[in-house]
Each structure stands twice: as C-alpha cells, then as structure tokens.
C-alpha positions as CSV (number, residue, x, y, z in Angstrom):
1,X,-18.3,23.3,24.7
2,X,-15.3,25.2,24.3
3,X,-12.1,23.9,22.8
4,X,-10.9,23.0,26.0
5,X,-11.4,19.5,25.5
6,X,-8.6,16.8,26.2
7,X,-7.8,13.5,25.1
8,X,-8.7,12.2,28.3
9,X,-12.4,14.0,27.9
10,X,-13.2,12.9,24.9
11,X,-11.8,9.4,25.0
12,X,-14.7,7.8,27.0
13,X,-17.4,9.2,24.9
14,X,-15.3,8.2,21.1
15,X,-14.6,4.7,22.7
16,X,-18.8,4.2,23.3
17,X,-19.6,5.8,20.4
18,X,-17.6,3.5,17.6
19,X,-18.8,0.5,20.0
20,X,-22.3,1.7,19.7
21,X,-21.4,1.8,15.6
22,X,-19.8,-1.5,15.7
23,X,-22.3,-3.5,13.6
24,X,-23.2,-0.8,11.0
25,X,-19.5,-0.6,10.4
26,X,-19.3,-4.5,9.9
27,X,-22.2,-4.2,7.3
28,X,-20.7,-1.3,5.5
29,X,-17.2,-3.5,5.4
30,X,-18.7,-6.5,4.3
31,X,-20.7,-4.5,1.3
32,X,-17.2,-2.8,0.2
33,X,-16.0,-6.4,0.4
34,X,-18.3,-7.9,-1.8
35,X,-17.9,-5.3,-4.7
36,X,-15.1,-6.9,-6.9
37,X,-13.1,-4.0,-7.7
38,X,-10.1,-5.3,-9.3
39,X,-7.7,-2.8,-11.1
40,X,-10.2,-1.1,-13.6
41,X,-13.3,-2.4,-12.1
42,X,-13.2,-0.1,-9.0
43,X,-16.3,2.5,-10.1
44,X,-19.1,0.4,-8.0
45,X,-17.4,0.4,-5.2
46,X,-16.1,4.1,-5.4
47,X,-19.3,5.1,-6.2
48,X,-20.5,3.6,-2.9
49,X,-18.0,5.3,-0.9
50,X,-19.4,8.5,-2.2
51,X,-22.4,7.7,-1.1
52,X,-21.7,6.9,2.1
53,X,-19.1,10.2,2.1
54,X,-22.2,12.3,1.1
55,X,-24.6,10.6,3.5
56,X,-22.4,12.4,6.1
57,X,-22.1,15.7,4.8
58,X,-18.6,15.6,2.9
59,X,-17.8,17.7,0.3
60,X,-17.3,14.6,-1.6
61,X,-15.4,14.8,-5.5
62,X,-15.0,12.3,-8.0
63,X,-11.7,13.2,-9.1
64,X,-10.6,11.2,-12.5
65,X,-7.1,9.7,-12.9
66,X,-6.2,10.5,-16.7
67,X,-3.2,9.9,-18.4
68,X,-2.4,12.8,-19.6
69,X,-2.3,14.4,-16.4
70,X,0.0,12.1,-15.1
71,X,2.4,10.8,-17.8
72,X,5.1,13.3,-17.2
73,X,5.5,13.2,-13.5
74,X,8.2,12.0,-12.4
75,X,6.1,9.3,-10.5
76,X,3.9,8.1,-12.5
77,X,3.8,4.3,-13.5
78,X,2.0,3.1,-16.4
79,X,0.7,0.2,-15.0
80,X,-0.9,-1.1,-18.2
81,X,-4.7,-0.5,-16.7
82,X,-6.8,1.4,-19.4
83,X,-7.8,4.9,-17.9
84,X,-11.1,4.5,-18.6
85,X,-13.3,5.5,-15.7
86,X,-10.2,5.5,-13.0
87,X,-12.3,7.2,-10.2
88,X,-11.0,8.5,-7.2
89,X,-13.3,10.0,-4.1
90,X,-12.2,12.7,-1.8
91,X,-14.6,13.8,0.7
92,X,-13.6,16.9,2.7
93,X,-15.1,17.4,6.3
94,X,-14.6,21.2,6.4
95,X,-13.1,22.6,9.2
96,X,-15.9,24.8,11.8
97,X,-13.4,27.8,12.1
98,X,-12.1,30.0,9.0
99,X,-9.2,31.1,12.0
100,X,-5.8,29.0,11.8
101,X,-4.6,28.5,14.9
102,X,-1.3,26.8,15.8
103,X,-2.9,23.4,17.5
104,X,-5.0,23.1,14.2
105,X,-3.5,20.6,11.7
106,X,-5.1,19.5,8.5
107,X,-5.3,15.6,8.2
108,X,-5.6,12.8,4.9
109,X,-6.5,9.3,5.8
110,X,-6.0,7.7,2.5
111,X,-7.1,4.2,1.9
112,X,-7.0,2.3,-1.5
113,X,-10.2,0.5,-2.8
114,X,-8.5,-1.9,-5.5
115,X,-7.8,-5.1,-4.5
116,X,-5.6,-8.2,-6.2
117,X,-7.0,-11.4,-8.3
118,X,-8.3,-13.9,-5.9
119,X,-6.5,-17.0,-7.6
120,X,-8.2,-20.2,-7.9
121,X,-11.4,-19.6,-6.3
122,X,-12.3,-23.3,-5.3
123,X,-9.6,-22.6,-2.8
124,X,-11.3,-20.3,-0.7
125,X,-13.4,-22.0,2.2
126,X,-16.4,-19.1,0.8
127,X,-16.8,-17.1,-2.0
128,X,-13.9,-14.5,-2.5
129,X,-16.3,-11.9,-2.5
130,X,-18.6,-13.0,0.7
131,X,-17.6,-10.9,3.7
132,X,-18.4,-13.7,5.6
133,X,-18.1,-13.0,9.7
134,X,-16.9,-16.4,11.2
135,X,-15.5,-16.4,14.9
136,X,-14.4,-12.3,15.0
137,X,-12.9,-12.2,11.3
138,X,-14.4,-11.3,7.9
139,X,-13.7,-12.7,5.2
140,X,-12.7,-11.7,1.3
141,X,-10.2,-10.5,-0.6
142,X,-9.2,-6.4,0.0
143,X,-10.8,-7.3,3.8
144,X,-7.4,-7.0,5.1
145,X,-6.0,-5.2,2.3
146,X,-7.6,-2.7,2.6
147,X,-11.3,-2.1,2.8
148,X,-11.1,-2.1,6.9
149,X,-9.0,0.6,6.3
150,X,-11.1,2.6,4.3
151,X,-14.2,1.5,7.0
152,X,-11.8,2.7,9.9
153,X,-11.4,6.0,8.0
154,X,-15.3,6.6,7.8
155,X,-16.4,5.1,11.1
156,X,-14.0,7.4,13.1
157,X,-15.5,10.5,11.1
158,X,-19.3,9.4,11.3
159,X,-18.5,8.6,15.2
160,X,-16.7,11.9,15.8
161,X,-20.3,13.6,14.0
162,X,-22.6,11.9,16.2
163,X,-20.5,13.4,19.4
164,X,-21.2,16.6,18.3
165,X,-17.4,17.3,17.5
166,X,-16.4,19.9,14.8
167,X,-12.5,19.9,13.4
168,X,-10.9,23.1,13.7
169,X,-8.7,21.8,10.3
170,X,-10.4,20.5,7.4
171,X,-10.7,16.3,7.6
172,X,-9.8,14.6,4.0
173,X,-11.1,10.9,2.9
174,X,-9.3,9.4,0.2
175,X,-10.5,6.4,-1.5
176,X,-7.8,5.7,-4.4
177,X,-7.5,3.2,-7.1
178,X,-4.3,1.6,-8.7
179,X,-2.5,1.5,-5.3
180,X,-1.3,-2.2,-6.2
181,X,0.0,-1.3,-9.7
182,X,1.9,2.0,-8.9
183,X,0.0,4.6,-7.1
184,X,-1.8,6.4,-9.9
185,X,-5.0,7.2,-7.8
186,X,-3.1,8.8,-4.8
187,X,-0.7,10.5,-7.2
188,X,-3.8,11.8,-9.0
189,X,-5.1,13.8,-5.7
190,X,-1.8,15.0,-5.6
191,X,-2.0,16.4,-8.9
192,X,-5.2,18.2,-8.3
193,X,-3.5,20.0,-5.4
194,X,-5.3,17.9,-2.3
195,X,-3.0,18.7,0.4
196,X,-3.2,19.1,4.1
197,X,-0.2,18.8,7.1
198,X,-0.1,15.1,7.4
199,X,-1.9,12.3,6.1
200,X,-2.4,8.5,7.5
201,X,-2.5,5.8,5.0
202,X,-4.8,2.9,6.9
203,X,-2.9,-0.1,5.2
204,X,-2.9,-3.5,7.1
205,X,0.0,-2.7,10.0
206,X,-1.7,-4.5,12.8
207,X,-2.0,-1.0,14.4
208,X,1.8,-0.4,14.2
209,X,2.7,3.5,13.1
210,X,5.5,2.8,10.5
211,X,6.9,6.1,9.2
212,X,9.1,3.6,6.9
213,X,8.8,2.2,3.2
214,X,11.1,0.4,1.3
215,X,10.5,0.6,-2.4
216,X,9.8,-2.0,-5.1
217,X,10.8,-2.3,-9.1
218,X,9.3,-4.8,-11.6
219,X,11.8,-6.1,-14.1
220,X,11.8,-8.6,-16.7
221,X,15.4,-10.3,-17.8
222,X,15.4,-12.0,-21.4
223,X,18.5,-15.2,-21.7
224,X,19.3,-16.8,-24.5
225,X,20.3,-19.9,-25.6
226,X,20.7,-22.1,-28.7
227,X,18.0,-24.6,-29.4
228,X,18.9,-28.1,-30.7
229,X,17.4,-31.8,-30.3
230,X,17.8,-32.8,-26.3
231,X,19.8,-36.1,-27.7
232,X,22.2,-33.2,-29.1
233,X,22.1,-31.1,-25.6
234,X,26.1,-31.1,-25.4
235,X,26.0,-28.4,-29.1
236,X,22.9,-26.1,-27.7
237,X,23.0,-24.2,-24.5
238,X,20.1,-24.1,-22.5
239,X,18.6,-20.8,-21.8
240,X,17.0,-22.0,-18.3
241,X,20.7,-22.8,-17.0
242,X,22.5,-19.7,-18.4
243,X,19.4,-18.2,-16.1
244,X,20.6,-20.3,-13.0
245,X,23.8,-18.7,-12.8
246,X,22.0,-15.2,-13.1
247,X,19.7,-16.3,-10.2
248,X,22.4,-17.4,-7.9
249,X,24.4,-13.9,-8.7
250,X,21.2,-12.1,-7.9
251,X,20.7,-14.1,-4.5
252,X,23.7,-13.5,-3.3
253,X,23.5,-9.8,-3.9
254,X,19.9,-10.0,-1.9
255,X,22.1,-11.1,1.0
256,X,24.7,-9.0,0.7
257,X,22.7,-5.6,0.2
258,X,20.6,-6.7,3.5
259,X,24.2,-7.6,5.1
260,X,25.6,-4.0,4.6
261,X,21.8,-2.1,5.1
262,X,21.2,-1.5,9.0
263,X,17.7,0.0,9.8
264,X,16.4,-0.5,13.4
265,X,12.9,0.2,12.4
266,X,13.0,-3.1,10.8
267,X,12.2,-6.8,12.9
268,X,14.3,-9.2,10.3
269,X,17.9,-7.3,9.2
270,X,17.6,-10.3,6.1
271,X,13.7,-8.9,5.1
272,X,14.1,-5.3,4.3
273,X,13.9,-5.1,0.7
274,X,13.7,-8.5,-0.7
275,X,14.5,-9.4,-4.5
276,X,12.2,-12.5,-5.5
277,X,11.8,-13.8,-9.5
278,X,8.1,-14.1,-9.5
279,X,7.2,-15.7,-13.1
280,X,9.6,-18.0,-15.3
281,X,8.8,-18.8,-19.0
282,X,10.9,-20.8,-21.3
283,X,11.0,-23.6,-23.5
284,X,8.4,-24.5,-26.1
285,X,8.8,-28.6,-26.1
286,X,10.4,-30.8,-23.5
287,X,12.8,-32.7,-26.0
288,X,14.0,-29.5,-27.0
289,X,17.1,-27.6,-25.7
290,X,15.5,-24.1,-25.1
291,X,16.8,-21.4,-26.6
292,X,14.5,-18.3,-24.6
293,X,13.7,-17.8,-20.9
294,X,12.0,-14.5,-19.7
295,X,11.9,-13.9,-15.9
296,X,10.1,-11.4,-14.2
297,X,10.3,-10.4,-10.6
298,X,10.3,-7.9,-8.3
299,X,13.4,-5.8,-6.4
300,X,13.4,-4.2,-3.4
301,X,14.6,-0.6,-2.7
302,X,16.0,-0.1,0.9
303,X,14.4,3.0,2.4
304,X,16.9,5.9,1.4
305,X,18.2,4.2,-1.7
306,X,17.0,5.7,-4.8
307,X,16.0,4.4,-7.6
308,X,18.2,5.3,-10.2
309,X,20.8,3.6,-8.0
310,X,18.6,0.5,-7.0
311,X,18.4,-0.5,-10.8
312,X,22.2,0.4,-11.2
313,X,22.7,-2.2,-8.2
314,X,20.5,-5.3,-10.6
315,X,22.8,-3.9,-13.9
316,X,26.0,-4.0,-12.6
317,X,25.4,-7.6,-11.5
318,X,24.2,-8.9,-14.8
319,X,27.2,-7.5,-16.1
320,X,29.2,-9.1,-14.1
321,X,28.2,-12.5,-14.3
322,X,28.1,-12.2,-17.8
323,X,31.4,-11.0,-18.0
324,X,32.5,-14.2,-15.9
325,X,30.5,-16.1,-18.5
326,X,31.8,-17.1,-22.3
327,X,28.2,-17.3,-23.3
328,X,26.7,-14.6,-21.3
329,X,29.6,-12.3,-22.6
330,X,28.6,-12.8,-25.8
331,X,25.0,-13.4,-25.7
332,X,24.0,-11.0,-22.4
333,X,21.0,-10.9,-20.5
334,X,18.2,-7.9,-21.6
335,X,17.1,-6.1,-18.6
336,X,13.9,-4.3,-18.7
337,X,11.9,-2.2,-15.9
338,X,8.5,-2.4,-16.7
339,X,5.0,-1.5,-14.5
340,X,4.6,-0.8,-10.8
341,X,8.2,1.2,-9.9
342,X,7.9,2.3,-5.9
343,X,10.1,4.4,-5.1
344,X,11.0,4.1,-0.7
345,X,9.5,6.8,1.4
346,X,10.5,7.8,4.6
347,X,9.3,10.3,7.5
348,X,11.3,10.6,10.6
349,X,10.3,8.1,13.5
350,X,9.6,11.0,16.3
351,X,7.7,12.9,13.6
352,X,4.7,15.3,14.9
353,X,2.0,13.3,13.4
354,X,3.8,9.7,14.9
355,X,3.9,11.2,18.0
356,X,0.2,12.5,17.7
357,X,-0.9,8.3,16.5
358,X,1.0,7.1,18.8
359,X,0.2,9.0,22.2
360,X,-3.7,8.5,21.1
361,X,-2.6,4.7,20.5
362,X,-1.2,4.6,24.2
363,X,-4.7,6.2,25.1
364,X,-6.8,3.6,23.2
365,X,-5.0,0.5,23.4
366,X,-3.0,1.0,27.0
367,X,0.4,0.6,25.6
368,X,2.3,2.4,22.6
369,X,2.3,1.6,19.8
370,X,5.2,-0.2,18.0
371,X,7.2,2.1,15.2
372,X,8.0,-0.5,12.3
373,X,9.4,0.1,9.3
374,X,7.9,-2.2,6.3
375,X,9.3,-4.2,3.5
376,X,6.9,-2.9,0.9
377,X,5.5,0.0,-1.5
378,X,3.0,1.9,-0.7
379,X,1.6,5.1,-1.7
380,X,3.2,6.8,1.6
381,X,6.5,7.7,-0.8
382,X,4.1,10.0,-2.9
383,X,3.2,11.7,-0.3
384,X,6.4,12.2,1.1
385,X,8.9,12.7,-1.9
386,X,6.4,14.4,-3.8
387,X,3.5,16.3,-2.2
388,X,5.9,17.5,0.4
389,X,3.3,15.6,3.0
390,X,4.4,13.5,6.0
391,X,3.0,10.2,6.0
392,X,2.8,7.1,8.0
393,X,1.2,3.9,7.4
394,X,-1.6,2.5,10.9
395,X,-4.0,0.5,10.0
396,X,-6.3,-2.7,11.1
397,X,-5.0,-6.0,9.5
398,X,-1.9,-8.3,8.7
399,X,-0.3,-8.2,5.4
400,X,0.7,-11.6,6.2
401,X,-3.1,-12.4,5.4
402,X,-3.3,-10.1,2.8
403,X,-2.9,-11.3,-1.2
404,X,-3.7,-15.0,0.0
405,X,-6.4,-17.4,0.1
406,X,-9.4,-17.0,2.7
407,X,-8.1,-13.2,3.2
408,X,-9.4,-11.5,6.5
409,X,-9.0,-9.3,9.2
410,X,-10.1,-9.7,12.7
411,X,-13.1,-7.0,13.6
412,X,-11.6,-6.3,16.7
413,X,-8.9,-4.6,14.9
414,X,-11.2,-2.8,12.6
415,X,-12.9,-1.4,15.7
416,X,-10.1,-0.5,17.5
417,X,-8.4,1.1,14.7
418,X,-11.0,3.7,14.3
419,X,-11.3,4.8,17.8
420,X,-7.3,5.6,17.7
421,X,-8.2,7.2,14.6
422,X,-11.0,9.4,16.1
423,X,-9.1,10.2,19.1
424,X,-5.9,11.3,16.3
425,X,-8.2,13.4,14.2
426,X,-9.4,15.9,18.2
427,X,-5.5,15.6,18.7
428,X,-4.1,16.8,15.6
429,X,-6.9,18.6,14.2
430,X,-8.0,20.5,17.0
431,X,-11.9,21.6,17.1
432,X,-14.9,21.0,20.2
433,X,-18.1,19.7,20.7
C-alpha cells in the first residue's frame, strides 16, 4: 500500500489491533511492575525491556549513565545514587525509507523505569510489587508512575508491526533511570546525541497533552538556637520557633508568587509551583531547649522562571526575615540546594507535535484532548532547554495515585493510551503498510 494512508484508514485496524493485544500488554505491565527497581536497582527491569525491545526487531542499546559524562553539564544533578550499573535502553525502529520527506518526522517516547520507596508496606491492601488486576486497575508501585507508560510506548510499536506499517522516520524507545532524582538517565541519551523532531514523555496525565512544566529545587535550611534546661526556656532560644517565623515568611511568599503568576494552562492559579517543607529534624531530648533544626523541602519553579532567579526568590526572603529578627540577624539561617534541581520546561501549546497528539486524541477518544500545564518536574525541561527537542507530557494514569499507597492505574487508560499513540507515530512519522 502506498503512503496514501490516512488517519481515518488506519484508525479501525490500530484500534482492533491493541484490543486484540490487550492481555499480553497487561502481562508485560504487571512483570515490569513486579521488578523493584528503585533508584540504583533498575538493571532487571531494563534488562527486560531490552528484551522485549529486541523481540521486536529494535536496534536496542544499553547506554550507561556515568558521571563523568555528565558532571559538567549544565543539568546534571548529583542525586547521590552510585553510578554503578545506571542503565539506560534505547531501541530504534528504523525508518523503511533512506529519503526525508517533508511529512516525515522523527519521534522519542520516553518513559522512566525507576520508581519511589513504597513506605510501610503493611499498608498496601497486596504486595507493593504484585500487579495485581482487581475491577479494571493494576496494582503496584511505578503502575501509574510510570511503567503503563513505558507498556503504552511498546504496545503501540508491536501493534503498528503486526499491521504491517513501516515509519517513514526512525521510532525511538526510551527506558531511563533517575527520572525521580534529577533526570540523569534522559539527560544521558542526550549526551550520546539521541535526537529526533519531537519526543512524547508517557508520564501519568490522564491522557491530557501538557506542553507545560514547572520546575522543582531541593533545599535544606539549618536554624540555630541556644540550648539550656526547659525549666530555664526564658535564657535559650528554641531553634524550632526561630524556624516558625521562617515558615510563615515562606508561606506567605508561596501565596504571593502564585498571586502575581497567571498561566491559563493551569486548573488551580494557587497550585502552580508549590513550596512545601517535607522533613523537620531538631532537638535531641524533650526537656531540652533545642539549639539545631534542619528542614528540608522542596520549591517550585513557575514555568518561565529560571532557576538562578527561583533560588534568589527563597534567599531574599530569609534575609529578610532575619533582618526583622534580633536573633536571626545575628544568628541567620544556612541555605543549602542539594539533589534533584528541575529546572521548568515549556513548549508552545499549538505546537506541531500537540497538534499531531491531540488531533489523533480527537480521533481515538471522540473529543480533544485537554492541554494542561503541570505542577511538577519532569524530564520534558531536558529535552526542551537542552537537546533543542520539543516535548510534551500524554500519558495513561493519575499522578494523584502516583507516590501513594495501593498505587494503580486503570487498564482502560493503558489501552487507550497506546492506540492514540499508534495513531500519533502514522501521523507524525509518516510511512505505509
């Protein structure tokens, strides 16, 4: 057949097919699910998706993340992980044609394959690494976040073969590591000069294109006090309430950065880039006035900002409430960035390749799609700001379900995530059957 194929043609026959695939992709979800592949543990897993990558005919690398290919970029974030074995696939599905042609576009769907600690496991209603199926969801942690991702990325290839269909632009599958602590795997196949015209980062959007990232810095602040007996607490000062009024000058600069940011991409004006102190530590007895507290927490970058000016934004506010403060003046808080540092990324909204996802959306699901922007890091600002790439996160799941307790996603999504996927790759990378 001749490339003369339209969406409309090929839309019955995709749809069919990834039904037809519908419980070998489950299986091959629920196996990624049940390999544990917390930060530094990742090599199983990866070395499955290879398989599977190779099993269809990919030109499938294992690409290392070391440091000392990274350490100088600009983007890099040391995010305290040894980089022993830090293994990153890419499988290529060549294009049929050695002609460019102007409908031709070469494609990344990028996926990570690390996944947060599960917490307290007694918690979860099954194991943590089960992949149960109970009433349409599966169940474990990186289901949602983002192993159905990874499955939609594979599914909508392995569908698209069985029909026959060659890509007139060469097809890229990337299955990173260290998304959650800074992006080292992604920024790694960077490095190594993996490039094409657009990539699509499968991250749990509940199929909503989002061309929009805000950014997110780790940062640790260090108070002082003076320790003395509590029956003496009038002569010490207490490190944890020198910290209070630093906590309600930092909430009030939340509010007011969120009053004077506007972004229409963006559901809740108030939740754009949120600040939010994570981890408190002080005190070493409870008689004690104590005399240290160390917070950490996280603070948001609003999409545009940069960095540089996001941690200016935290410094000038510690100095001013320590100014304001006889103690703090003399005695002022340490600040300290430290580990995952996202920049925010940004495409624009009417973008070629958001207008390619979401007209094969429209063609899937009946309506369009809705074009969000969202309110945390991911590994879209590397490919935008620095492999020159346009990105945009779609992808099966809720990050509201994502990083929790009894962590799913509902197959439905899964399923119909890779069908709009297949439909994008005949849309944007050309080719026939």
């Amino acid at each position: 057949m001749e490339n003369a194929n339209t969406m409309a043609d090929l839309k019955p026959a995709i749809l069919s097919q990834v039904d037809a695939l519908r419980d070998e992709l489950t299986a091959f979800l629920q196996k990624l699910v049940q390999f544990p592949s917390l930060p530094g543990f990742e090599q199983r897993a990866q070395y499955a998706i290879a398989e599977k990558y190779e099993s269809l005919g990919l030109s499938t690398d294992i690409v290392a993340s070391e440091l000392d290919d990274l350490k100088d970029h600009p983007a890099f974030c040391d995010d305290g992980v040894s980089f022993r074995d830090r293994l990153n696939v890419v499988g290529c599905w060549r294009s049929s044609s050695r002609r460019s042609t102007k409908s031709a576009h070469s494609l990344i769907l990028n996926g990570h394959m690390d996944v947060v600690p599960t917490g307290g496991e007694s918690r979860w209603s099954d194991s943590p690494w089960s992949g149960t199926v109970r009433d349409g969801k599966l169940y474990g942690r990186g289901s949602c976040d983002m192993k159905a991702g990874l499955t939609a990325n594979v599914f909508a290839v392995q569908a698209l073969q069985a029909l026959g269909y060659h890509p007139a632009a060469d097809v890229f599958l990337e299955s990173v590591i260290g998304e959650e602590s800074g992006g080292v795997g992604t920024l790694t196949t960077i490095v190594k000069g993996y490039k094409a015209d657009a990539a699509i980062i499968t991250e749990p959007t509940r199929l909503r294109a989002c061309p929009v990232q805000s950014g997110a810095l780790t940062f640790r602040i260090r108070v002082r006090g003076r320790a003395i007996h509590a029956c003496m607490k009038p002569y010490g000062v207490s490190a944890i309430e020198q910290f209070y009024k630093i906590l309600q000058a930092i909430q009030e600069m939340d509010a007011r950065r969120h009053i004077d940011y506007r972004n229409p991409l963006y559901e809740n004006p108030n939740n754009i880039a949120p600040i939010n102190v994570g981890i408190i530590r002080a005190g070493d007895w409870p008689s004690t006035v104590p005399d240290e507290l160390v917070a950490e927490g996280r603070f948001g970058v609003l999409p545009g900002e940069s960095t540089d000016a996001a941690r200016q934004a935290m410094a000038e506010t510690l100095r001013r409430i320590s100014d304001a403060d006889p103690w703090l003046k003399d005695h002022p808080p340490e600040l300290i960035w430290f580990e995952g540092q996202f920049e925010s990324g940004q495409i624009a909204a009417d973008a070629p390749i958001v207008q390619t996802l979401s007209a094969c959306h429209q063609k899937v699901v009946g309506e369009a799609p809705a074009i969000r922007g969202v309110t945390y890091g991911s590994d879209l600002r590397l490919f935008t700001n620095h492999g020159n790439i346009p990105a945009v996160l779609y992808g099966p799941g809720d990050v509201m379900h994502a990083h929790t307790v009894d962590e799913f996603v509902e197959m439905e999504e899964v399923v119909t995530a890779t069908k709009v996927l297949a439909l994008i790759i005949t849309q944007w990378c050309g080719g026939a059957t």
